[in-house]
C-alpha positions as CSV (number, residue, x, y, z in Angstrom):
1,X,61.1,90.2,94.4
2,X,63.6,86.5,94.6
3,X,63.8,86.0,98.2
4,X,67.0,83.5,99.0
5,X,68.5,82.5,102.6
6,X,71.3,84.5,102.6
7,X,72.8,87.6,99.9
8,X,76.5,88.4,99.9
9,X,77.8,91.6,98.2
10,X,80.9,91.4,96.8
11,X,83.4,88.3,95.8
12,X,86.6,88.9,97.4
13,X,88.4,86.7,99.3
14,X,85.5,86.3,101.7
15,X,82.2,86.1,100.1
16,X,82.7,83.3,97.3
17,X,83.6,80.9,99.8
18,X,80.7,81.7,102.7
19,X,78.5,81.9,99.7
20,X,79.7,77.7,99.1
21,X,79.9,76.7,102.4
22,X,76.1,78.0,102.8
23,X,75.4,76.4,99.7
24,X,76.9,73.4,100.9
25,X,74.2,73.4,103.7
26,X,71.5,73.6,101.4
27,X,70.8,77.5,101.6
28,X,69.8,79.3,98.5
29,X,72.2,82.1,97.6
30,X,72.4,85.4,95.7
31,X,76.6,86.2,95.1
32,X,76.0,90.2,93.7
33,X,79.7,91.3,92.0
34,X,79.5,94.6,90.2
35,X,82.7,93.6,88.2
36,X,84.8,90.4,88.5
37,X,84.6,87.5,90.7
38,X,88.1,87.1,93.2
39,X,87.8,91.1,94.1
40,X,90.9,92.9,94.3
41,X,93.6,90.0,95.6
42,X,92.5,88.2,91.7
43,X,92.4,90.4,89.7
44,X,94.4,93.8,90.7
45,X,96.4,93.1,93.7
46,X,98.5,89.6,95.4
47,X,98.1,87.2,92.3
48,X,99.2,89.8,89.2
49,X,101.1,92.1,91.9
50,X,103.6,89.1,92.5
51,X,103.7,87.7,89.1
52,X,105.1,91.1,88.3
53,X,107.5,90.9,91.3
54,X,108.8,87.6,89.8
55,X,109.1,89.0,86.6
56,X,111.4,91.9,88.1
57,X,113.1,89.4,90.1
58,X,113.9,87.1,86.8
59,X,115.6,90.4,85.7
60,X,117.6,91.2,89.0
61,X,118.8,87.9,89.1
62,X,119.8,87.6,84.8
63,X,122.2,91.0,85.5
64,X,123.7,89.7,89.1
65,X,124.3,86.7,87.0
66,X,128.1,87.0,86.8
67,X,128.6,87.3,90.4
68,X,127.4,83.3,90.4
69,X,129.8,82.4,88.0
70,X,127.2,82.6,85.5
71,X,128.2,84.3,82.1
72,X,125.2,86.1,80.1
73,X,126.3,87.6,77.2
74,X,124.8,90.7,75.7
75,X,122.6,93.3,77.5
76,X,119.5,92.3,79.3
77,X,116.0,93.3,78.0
78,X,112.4,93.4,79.5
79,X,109.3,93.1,77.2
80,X,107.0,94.8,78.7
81,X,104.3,93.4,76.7
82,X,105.5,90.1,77.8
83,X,105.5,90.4,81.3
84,X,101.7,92.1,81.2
85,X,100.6,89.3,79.4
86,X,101.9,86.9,82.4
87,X,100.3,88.7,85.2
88,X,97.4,89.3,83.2
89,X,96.9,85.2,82.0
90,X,97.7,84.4,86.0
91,X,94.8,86.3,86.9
92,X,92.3,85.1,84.3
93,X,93.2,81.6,85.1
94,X,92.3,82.6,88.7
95,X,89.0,84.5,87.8
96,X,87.6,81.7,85.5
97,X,88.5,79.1,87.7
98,X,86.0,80.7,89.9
99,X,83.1,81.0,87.5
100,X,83.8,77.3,86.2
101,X,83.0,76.5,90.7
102,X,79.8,78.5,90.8
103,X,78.4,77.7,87.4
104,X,78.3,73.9,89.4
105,X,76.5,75.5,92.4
106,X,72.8,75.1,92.0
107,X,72.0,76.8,95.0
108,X,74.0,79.8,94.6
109,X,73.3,82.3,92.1
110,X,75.7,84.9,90.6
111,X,74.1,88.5,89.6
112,X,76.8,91.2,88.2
113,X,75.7,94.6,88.9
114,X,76.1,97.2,91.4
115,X,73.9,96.1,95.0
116,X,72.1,99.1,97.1
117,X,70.2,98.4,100.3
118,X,66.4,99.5,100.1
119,X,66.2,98.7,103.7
120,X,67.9,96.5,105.9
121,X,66.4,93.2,104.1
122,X,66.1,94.8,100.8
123,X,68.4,94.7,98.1
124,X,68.5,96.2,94.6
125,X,70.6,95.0,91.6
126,X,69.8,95.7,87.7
127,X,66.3,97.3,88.8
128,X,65.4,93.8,90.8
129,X,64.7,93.2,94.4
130,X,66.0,90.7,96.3
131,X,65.2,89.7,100.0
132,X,67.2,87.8,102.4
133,X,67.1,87.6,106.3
134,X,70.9,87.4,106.0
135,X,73.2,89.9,104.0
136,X,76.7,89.7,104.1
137,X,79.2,92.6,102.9
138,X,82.2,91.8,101.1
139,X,82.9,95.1,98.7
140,X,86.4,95.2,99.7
141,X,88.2,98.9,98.6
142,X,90.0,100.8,97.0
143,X,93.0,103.2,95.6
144,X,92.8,106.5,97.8
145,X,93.3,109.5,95.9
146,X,94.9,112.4,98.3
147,X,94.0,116.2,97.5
148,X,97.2,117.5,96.5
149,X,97.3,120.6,93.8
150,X,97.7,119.8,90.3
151,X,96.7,116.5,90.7
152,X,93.5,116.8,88.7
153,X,95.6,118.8,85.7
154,X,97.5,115.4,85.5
155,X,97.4,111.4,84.2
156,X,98.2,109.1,86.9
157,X,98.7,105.9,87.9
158,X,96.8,103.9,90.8
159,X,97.6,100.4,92.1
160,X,95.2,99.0,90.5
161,X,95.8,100.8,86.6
162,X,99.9,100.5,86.7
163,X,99.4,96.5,86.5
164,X,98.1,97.3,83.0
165,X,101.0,99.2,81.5
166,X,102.8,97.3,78.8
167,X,105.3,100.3,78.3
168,X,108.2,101.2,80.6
169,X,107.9,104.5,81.9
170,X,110.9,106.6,81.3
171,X,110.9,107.9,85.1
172,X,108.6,106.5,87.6
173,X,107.6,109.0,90.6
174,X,105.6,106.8,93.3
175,X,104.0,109.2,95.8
176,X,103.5,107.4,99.1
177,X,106.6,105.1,100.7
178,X,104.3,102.3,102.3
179,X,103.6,98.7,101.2
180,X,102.2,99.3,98.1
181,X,104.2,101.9,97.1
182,X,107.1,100.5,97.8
183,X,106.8,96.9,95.9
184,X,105.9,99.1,92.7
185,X,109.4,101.2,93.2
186,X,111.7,98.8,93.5
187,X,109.5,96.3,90.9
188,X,110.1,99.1,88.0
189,X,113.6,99.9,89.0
190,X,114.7,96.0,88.2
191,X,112.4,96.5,85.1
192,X,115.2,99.6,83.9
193,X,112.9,102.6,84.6
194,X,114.1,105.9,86.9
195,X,112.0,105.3,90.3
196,X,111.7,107.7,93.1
197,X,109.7,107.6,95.9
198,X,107.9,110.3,97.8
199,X,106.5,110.2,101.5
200,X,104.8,112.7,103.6
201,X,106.0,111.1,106.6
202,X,109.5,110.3,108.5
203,X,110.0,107.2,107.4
204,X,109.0,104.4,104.9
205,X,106.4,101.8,106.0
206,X,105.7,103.8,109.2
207,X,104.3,100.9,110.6
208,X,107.5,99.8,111.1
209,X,109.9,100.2,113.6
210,X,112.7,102.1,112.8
211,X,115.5,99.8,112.6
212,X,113.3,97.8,110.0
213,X,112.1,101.1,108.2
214,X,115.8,102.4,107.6
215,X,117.0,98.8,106.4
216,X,113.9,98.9,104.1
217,X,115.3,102.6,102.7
218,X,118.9,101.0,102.6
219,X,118.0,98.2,100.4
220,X,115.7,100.3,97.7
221,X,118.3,102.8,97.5
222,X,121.2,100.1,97.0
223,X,119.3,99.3,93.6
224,X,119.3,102.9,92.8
225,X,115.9,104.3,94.3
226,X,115.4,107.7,95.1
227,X,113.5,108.4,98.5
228,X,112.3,111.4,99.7
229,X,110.7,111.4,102.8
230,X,109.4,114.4,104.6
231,X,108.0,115.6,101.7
232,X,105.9,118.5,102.9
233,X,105.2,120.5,99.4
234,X,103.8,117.6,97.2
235,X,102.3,119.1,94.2
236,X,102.2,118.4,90.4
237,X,101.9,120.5,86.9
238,X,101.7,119.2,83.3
239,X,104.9,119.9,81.3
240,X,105.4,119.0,77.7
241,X,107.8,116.9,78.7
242,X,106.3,115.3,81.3
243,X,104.8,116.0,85.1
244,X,106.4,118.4,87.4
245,X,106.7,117.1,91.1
246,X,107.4,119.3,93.6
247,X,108.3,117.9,96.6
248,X,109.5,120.0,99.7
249,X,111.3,123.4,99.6
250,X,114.9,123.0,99.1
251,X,114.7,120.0,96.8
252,X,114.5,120.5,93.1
253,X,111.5,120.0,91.2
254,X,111.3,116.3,89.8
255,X,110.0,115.8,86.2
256,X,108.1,112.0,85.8
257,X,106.9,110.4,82.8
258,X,104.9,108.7,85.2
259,X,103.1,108.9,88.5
260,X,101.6,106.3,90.9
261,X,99.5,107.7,93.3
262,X,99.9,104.9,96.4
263,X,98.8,106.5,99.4
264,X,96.5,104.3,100.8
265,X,93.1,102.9,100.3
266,X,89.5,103.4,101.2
267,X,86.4,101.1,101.5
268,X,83.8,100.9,98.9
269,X,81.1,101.6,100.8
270,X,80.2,105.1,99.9
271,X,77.3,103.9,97.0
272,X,75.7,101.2,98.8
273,X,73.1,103.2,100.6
274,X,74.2,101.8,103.6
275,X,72.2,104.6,105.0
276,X,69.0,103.4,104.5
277,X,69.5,100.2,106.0
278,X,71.0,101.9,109.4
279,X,74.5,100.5,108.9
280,X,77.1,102.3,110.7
281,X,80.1,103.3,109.7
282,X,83.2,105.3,111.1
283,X,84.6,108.1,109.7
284,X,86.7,107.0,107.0
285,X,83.9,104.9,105.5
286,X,84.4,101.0,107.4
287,X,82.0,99.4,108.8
288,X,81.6,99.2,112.4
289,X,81.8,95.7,113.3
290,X,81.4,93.7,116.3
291,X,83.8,90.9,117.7
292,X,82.2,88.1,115.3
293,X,82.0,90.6,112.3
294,X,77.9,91.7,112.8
295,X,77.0,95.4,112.1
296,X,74.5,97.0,114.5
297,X,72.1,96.0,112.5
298,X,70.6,92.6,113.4
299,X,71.0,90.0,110.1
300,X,73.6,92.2,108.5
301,X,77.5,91.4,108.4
302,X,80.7,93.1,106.9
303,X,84.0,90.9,106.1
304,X,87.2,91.8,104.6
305,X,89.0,95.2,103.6
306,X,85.5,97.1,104.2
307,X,85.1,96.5,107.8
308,X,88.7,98.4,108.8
309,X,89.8,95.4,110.6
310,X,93.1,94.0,108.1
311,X,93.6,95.2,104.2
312,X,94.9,91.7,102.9
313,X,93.6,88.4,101.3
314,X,94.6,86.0,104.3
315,X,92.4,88.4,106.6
316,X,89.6,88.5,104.6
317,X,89.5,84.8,104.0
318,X,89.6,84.6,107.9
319,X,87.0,86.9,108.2
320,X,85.0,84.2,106.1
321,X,86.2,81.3,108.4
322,X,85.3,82.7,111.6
323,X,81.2,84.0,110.2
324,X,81.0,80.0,108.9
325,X,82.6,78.7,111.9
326,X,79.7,80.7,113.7
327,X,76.6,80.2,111.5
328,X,77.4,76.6,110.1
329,X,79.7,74.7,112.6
330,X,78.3,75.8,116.3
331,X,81.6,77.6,117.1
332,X,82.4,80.8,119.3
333,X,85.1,82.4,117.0
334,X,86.0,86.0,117.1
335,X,88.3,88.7,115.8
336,X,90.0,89.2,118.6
337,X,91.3,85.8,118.2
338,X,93.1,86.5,115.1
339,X,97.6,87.7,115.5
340,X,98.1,89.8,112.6
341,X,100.8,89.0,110.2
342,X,101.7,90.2,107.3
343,X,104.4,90.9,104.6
344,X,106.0,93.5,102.5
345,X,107.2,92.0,98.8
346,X,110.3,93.7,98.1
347,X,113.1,91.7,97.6
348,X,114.6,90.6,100.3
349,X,110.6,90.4,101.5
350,X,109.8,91.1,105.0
351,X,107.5,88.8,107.2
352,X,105.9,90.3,109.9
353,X,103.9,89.3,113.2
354,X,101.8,90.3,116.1
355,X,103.4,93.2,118.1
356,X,106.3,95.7,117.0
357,X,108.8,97.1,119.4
358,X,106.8,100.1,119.6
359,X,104.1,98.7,120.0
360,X,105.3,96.5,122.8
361,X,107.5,99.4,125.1
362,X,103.8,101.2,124.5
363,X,101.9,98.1,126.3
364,X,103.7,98.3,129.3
365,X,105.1,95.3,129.5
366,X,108.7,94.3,130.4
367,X,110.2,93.1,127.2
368,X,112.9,91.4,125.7
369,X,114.7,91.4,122.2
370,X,117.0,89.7,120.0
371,X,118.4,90.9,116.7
372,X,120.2,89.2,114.4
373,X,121.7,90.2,110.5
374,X,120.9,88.2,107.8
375,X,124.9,88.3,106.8
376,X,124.8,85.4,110.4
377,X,122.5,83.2,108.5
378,X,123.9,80.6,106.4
379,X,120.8,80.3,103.8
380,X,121.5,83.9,102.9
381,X,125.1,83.9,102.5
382,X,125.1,80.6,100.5
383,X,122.7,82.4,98.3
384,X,124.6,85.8,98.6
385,X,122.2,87.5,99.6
386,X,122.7,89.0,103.2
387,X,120.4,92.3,103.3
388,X,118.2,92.8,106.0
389,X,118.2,90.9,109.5
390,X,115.8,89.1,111.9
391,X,114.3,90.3,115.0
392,X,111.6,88.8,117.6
393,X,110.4,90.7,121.2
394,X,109.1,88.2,124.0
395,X,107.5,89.1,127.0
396,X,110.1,88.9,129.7
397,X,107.5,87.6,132.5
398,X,104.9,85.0,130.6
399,X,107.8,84.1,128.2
400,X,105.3,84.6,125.2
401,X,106.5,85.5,122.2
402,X,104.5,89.0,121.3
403,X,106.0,89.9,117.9
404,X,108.5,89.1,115.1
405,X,110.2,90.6,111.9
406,X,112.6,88.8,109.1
407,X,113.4,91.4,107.0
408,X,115.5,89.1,104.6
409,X,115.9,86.4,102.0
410,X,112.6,84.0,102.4
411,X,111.7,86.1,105.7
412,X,108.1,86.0,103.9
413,X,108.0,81.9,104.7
414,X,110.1,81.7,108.1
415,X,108.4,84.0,109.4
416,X,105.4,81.5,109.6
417,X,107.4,79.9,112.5
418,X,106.7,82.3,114.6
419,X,103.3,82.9,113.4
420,X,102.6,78.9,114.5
421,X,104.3,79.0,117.8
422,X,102.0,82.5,118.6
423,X,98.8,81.0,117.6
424,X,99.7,77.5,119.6
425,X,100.3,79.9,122.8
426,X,103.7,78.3,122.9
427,X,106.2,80.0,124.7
428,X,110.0,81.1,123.3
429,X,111.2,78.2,125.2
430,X,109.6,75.6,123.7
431,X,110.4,76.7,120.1
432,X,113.7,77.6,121.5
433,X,114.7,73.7,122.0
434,X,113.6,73.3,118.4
435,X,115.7,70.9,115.8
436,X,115.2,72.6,112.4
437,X,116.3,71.5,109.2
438,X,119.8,72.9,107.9
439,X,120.6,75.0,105.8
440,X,117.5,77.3,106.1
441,X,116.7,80.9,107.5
442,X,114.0,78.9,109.8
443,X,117.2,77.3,111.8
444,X,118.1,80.5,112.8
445,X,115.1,80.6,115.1
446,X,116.4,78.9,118.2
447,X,119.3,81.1,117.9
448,X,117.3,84.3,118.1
449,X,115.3,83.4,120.7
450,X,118.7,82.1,122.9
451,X,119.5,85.4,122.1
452,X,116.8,87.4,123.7
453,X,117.8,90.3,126.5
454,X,115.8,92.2,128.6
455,X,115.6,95.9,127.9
C-alpha cells in the first residue's frame, strides 16, 4: 500500500490544479485519470467544441461574404477531414501541455486506471492500494442516454463521439433542443448538412426565459434548422436508408443519416464504489456536498460536474479555487458565494448571469427590466449583424442588479460587465454612470440600465 497526503480522482478542470497547488506546499500526491488528463472541457467538450464552432463560423462568414462587398468566386466547400484534424491538434496541444506540467512535479504522481474506494481512506487502482487522509473527487460526467424505443436497434451519436466525425452527415437529427444540442445544430447546418432538432419540451433551452428561448428558435431556423418542440412520440427504427425518427403524432416521420443523442448528462459516479466508503449521493447520481464542497464523509470531497452544483469548466475550476482557498490559504470560501454565469455558443452566442426573469417574479421581489434589440447597438449593425437583444432585471428596492442576458453578437464577452459589477456588490447605479469605450456592445450597458422600469 503507497500512502500520500492527499489522492484526487479525476483530472478535469479541478483536480490537476489542487493536485499542484498541494504539491506546491510540499504534499505528496496521487492524480488517478482512467483516460486523459484535462477531462471532458480538453478533450471532448469547450476546447474542440469551439474550434468546430469557428470552423462553421469561417464557413458562414465565406458565403455572407458578398453582402460585405466581398466577392468569392466559386462554391464554398468544407473538408471535413480538415476541420477534425483542427479540433482534434487543439486538444492534443491542450492534453500534452498538461503531462509536459506534471512530468515536472516530483511530488505529484500520475496513475491512469479506473479508482474504487475500499473504504473511506482506501483506494484501488491497477490491483494497488493507495491511502490518503484526504481524497478529492473530480470524475466529472457524462452523455445521458434517454430510454426511448428503437434506440438500441440504432448507431448514434453522443457529444462526446460526433467531435470525431470527419464525414458530413447527409441529414443530422439532434434529439434534445438545450445547450448542447443546440451548438451541434446550428454548427452542422453552416457545415452544409440537413439539421433538425427535436425537444420533448415547450421550448428550446428551457432554462431560458421565453423571450430569449423564441429568439434562440428564430435565429436557428433563419439558417434553415428544423425545430420540433413538443415532441411527445420520440422513437427510432433502422431503414436501409437510414434511421426513422418519429416525432409526435401528426408530424411525418423524419429519416436521418445521422443522430445525436443530446439530452443531458449524468455524473460518473456509478463505478466508484462510493458505497463502501459511505458517500452519499442524490438520486440522479451527484454527490451530496456541503457549502465548502465536503461530502458527509469526514476527509472526502467532490468538485466539478459530479457534485450537481454547475456542468461547465469555469465552475469546476472554481470549485478548485474555493477547496485551496480553504485547505492552503486560511480562507472561509463557499459555494454559495459563487453568481452563476454561463453561455450558449451559437452564433450570435448568448452570455448569461445570476437570476432570469422567472426566476426573479418567483423570488418575490419587486423587480425591474430593461430590454433592448441588438438592431440599437452600433457594434452589431456596423458588423451587420443585429439578431438577438440585450436584457438585465434589477432589484427595484436594493438597486442590485440580480440577472442579465445578451443574446447577440459578442454577448458571450459583454456580458462579463455585468458579471463584474454582481460579484463587486455594485449597484445599477454605479455601472450606470459608466464611460465605456465606443463602438462596442459593452457601451450599451449604461443605456440598458437607464432604461430599467418597474414591473
Amino acid at each position: 500500500m503507497r500512502s500520500f497526503d492527499a489522492i484526487v480522482i479525476g483530472a478535469g478542470q479541478s483536480g490537476p490544479f489542487l493536485a499542484a497547488r498541494m504539491a506546491e506546499k510540499g504534499m505528496k500526491v496521487a492524480l488517478i485519470e482512467r483516460k486523459y488528463l484535462g477531462g471532458t472541457c480538453v478533450n471532448a467538450g469547450c476546447m474542440p467544441t469551439k474550434t468546430l464552432v469557428a470552423s462553421a463560423r469561417a464557413a458562414y462568414v465565406a458565403r455572407n461574404a458578398g453582402g460585405y462587398g466581398v466577392s468569392i468566386v466559386g462554391k464554398i466547400g468544407i473538408d471535413m477531414a480538415v476541420v477534425r484534424k483542427r479540433a482534434l491538434t487543439v486538444t492534443l496541444e491542450a492534453r500534452n501541455g498538461l503531462i509536459s506540467w506534471f512530468a515536472g512535479m516530483d511530488d505529484v504522481s500520475v496513475i491512469y486506471g479506473h479508482a474504487r474506494f475500499e473504504s473511506e481512506r482506501t483506494i484501488m487502482v491497477n490491483g494497488e492500494q493507495l491511502t490518503a487522509p484526504r481524497i478529492y473527487i473530480n470524475v466529472g460526467a457524462r452523455p445521458a442516454i434517454p430510454d426511448m424505443p428503437g434506440i438500441g436497434d440504432i448507431e448514434f451519436l453522443t457529444s462526446t463521439s460526433i467531435i470525431a466525425l470527419d464525414t458530413l452527415p447527409r441529414h443530422l437529427v439532434v434529439i434534445g433542443g438545450s445547450y448542447i444540442g443546440l451548438e451541434f445544430a446550428q454548427m452542422y447546418r453552416r457545415f452544409g448538412a440537413d439539421v433538425t432538432v427535436v425537444e420533448r419540451g415547450p421550448t428550446l433551452a428551457s432554462r431560458e426565459d421565453d423571450d430569449i428561448s423564441d429568439a434562440i428558435a428564430d435565429i436557428l431556423r433563419a439558417e434553415g434548422i428544423a425545430i420540433h418542440t413538443g415532441a411527445h412520440r420520440i422513437a427510432f427504427k433502422k431503414r436501409a436508408d437510414g434511421i426513422e425518427v418519429a416525432v409526435a403524432d401528426g408530424i411525418a416521420d423524419i429519416t436521418a443519416s445521422h443522430v445525436l443523442v443530446a439530452t443531458g448528462r449524468v455524473p460518473n459516479t456509478d463505478d466508484l464504489g462510493l458505497d463502501r466508503a459511505g458517500v452519499a449521493t442524490d438520486t440522479r447520481g451527484y454527490i451530496i456536498v456541503d457549502d465548502k464542497l465536503a461530502t458527509n464523509i469526514e476527509g472526502i470531497w467532490a468538485l466539478g460536474d459530479c457534485n450537481g452544483h454547475g456542468a461547465f469548466t469555469h465552475t469546476s475550476y472554481n470549485d478548485f479555487e474555493i477547496a485551496a482557498a480553504n485547505l492552503l490559504d486560511g480562507e472561509d470560501r463557499k459555494l454559495s458565494d459563487r453568481i452563476l454565469a454561463y453561455a450558449l455558443y451559437i452564433d450570435p452566442p448568448l452570455g448569461r448571469v445570476g437570476m432570469s426573469e422567472k426566476q426573479a417574479r418567483a423570488s418575490g421581489r419587486e423587480i425591474m427590466i430593461s430590454t433592448r434589440p441588438m438592431t440599437k447597438v452600433g457594434r452589431a449593425k456596423e458588423r451587420g449583424e443585429t439578431k438577438g437583444f440585450m436584457k438585465v432585471i434589477a432589484d427595484a428596492q436594493t438597486k442590485q442588479i440580480l440577472g442579465a442576458a445578451i443574446l447577440g453578437i459578442e454577448g458571450d464577452e459583454a456580458i462579463h460587465g455585468f458579471i463584474d459589477a454582481m460579484n463587486a456588490r455594485t449597484t445599477y447605479r454605479e455601472l450606470k454612470w459608466a464611460v465605456p469605450i465606443h463602438p462596442t456592445v459593452s457601451e450599451l450597458i449604461p443605456t440598458l440600465l437607464g432604461d430599467l422600469k418597474k414591473v
